[in-house]
C-alpha positions in Angstrom: 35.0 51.1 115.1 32.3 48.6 114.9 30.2 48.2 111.5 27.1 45.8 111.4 25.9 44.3 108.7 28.2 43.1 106.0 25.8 44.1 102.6 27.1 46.8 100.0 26.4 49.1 102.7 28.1 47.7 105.4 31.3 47.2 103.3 31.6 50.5 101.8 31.0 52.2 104.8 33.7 49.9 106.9 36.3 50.9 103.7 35.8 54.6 104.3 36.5 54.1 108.0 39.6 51.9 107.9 41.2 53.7 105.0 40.5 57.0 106.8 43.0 55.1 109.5 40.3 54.3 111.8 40.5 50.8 112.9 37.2 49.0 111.6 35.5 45.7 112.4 32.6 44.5 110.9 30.0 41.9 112.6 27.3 40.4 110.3 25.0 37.3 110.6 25.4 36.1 107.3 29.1 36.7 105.1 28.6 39.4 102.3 28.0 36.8 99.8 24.9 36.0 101.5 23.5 39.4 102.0 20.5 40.5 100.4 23.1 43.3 98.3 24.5 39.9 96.6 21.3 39.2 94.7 20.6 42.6 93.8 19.8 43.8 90.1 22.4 47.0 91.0 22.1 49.8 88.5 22.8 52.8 89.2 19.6 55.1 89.6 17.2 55.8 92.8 14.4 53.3 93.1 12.3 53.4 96.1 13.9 56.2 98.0 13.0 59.7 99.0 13.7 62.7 96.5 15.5 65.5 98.8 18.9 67.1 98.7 20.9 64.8 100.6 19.6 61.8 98.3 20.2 63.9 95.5 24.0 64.5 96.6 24.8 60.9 97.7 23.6 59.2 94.3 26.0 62.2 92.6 29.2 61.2 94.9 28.2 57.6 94.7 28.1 57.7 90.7 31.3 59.4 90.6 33.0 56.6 92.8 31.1 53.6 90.6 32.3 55.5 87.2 36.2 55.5 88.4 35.5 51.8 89.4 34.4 51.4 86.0 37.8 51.7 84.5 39.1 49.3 86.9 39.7 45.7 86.4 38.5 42.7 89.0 35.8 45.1 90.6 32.6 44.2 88.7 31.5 47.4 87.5 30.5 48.2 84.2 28.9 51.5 82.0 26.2 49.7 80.7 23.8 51.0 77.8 19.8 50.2 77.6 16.4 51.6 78.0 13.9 52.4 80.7 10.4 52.2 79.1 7.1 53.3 80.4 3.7 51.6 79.9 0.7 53.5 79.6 -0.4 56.7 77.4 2.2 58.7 76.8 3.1 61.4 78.7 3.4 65.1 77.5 6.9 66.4 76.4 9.0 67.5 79.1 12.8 67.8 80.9 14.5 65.0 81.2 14.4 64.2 85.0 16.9 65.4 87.0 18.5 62.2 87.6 18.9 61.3 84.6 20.6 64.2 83.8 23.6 63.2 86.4 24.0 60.1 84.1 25.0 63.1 80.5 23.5 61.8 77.3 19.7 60.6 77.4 17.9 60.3 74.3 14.1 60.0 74.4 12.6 56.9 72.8 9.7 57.1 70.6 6.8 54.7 70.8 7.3 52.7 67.6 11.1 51.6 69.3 9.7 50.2 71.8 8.6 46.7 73.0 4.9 45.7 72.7 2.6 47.4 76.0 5.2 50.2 76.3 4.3 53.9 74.9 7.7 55.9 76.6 11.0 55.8 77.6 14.5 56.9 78.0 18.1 55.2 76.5 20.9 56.2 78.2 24.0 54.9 79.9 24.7 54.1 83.9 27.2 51.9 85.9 25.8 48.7 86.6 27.2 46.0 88.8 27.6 42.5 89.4 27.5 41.7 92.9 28.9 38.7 93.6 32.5 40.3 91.9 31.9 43.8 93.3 30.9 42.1 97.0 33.9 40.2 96.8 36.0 43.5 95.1 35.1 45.6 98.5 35.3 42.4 101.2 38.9 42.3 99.6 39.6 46.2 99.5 38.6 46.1 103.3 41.2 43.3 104.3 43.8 45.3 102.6 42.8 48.1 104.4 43.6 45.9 107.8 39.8 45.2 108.3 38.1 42.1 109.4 34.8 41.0 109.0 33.5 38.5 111.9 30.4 35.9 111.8 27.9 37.2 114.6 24.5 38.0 115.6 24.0 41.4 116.9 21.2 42.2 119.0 21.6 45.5 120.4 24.2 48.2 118.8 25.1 49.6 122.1 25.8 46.6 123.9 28.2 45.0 120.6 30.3 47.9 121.0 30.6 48.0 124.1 31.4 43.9 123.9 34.1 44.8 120.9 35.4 48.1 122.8 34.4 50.1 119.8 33.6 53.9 120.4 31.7 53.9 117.6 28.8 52.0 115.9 28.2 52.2 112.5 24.4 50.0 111.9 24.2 49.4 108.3 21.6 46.3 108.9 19.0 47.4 106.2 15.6 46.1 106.9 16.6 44.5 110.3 17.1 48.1 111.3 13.3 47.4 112.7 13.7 45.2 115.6 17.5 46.5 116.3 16.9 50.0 116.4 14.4 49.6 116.9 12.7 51.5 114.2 8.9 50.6 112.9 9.0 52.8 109.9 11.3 50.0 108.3 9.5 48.0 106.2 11.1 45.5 103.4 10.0 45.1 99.7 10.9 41.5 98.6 12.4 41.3 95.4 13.2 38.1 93.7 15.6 37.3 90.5 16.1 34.7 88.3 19.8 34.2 86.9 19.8 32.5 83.2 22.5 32.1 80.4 22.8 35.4 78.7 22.1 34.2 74.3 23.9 37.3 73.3 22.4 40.6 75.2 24.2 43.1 75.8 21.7 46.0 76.7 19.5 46.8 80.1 16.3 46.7 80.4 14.1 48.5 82.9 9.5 48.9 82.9 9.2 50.0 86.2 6.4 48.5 87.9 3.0 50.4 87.3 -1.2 50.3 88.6 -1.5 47.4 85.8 1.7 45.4 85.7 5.1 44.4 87.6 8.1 46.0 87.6 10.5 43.8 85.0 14.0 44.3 84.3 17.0 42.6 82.7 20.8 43.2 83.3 23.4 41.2 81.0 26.3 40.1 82.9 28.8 38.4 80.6 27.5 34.5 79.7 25.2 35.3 82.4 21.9 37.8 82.9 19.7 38.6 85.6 16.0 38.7 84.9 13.6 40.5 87.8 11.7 41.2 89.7 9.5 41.8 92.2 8.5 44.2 94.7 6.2 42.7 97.5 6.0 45.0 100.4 6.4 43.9 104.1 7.4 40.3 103.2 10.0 39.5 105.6 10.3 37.8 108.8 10.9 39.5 112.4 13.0 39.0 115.1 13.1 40.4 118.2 16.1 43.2 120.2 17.5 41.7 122.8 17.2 43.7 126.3 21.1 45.4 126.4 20.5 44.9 130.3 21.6 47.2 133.3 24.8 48.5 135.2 26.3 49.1 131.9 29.4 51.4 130.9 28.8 54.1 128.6 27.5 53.3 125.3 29.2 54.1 122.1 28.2 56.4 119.2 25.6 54.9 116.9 25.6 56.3 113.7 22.5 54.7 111.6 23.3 54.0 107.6 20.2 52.0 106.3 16.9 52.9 104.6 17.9 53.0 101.0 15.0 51.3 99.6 16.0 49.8 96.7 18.8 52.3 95.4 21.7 51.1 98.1 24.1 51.2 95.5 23.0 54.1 94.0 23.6 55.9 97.2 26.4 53.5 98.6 29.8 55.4 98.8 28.0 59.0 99.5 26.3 57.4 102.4 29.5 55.5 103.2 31.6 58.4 103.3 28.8 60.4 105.5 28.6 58.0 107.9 32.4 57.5 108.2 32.7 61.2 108.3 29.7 61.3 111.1 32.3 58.9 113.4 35.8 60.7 112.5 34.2 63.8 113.4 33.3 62.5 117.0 36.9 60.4 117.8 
């Protein structure tokens, strides 16, 4: 089994193959360390992602997986405690959304508890991750599992399986899903962080981006925090698919795992375990 791309994704999806028993491979240009997934803020909670029932069922397996990960040592997950706030007039009394309800206890905030330019808001408590550890907590889980992650530019999915002999493909390239799929729906949102000393915080804090100011958010790590962000639609670079040529033998399944806006660890394992499920289904 061939997996490409080597993000939070790519890894999670290539555990849930090879410790199904399925021999997986992964092929990435840049090492997970490098991936756009290593400089994520990574809370749990969908951001930029569609609201159906299937998103609504991979957040809830995913949360489950992150919460047992919680209790364990080395893997960089943590149940974190802090506020999302809401600028702008306050909105009338209502349910707690549905999300949030996944997540148990959520206390609404009232105004005066608030910072300054925020009316609204929840407190509550979710799994939260730091990257770098986690990354390196599933690159590690993989190897264990006999897997193998090899440095390589993919430019068709058909013809890299066919090159690696895989019978099935697995693309979990994110926002280079455009040009490989190729699929023109794709489009990125640029997000940019800034990693300081942490004096002494040990809450999160979310104010999603509104019609009169950024989104902003702030995630204590330890000694360190990581203070965001931005979201800048389209702002990428692209890069051509290759022509996978003629006189070819036959291609290999291609099972697509990308699109998560910005909730792909939210939704990680449930896609994962999908998508793995999607291949064992068809060996």
């Amino acid at each position: 089994m061939l997996v490409v791309g080597a993000g939070v994704s790519g890894l999670t999806t290539a555990i849930c193959l090879a410790e199904a028993g399925l021999r997986a491979v992964i092929q990435a240009a840049t090492p997970p360390a490098q991936t756009t997934s290593s400089v994520a803020g990574a809370i749990w909670g969908p951001h930029l992602v569609e609201e159906s029932p299937r998103s609504t069922r991979w957040r809830r397996d995913t949360l489950s997986v992150l919460r047992e990960l919680a209790a364990e040592p080395g893997t960089g997950i943590r149940t974190v405690t802090g506020l999302e706030a809401y600028r702008g007039a306050p909105p009338p009394p209502g349910p707690v959304p549905e999300w949030l309800c996944d997540l148990g206890e959520v206390t609404p905030c009232p105004p005066g508890s608030l910072p300054d330019g925020f009316t609204s808001g929840w407190r509550y408590a979710a799994p939260l991750a730091h990257m770098p550890t986690y990354l390196g907590y599933l690159h590690a889980r993989f190897e264990a599992a006999s897997g193998r992650v090899e440095a390589a530019t993919v430019r068709s999915l058909p013809a890299a399986g066919r090159e690696r002999g895989a019978r099935a493909v697995v693309n979990c390239t994110g926002a280079g899903a455009r040009d490989l799929v190729p699929d023109p729906s794709v489009t990125p949102y640029r997000g940019q962080v800034v990693v300081v000393a942490n004096p002494g915080i040990s809450e999160f804090f979310i104010g999603p981006a509104d019609d009169e100011a950024d989104l902003v958010y702030l995630f204590p790590h330890g000694d360190t925090a990581v203070l965001g962000g931005t979201e800048v639609a389209g702002d990428w670079n692209t890069e051509p698919a290759a022509d996978p040529g003629e006189a070819r033998p036959a291609d290999p399944l291609v099972v697509h795992n990308y699109g998560h806006g910005g909730a792909g660890i939210t939704m990680s394992w449930g896609c994962a375990r999908e998508a793995a499920a999607l291949v064992a289904g068809r060996m």
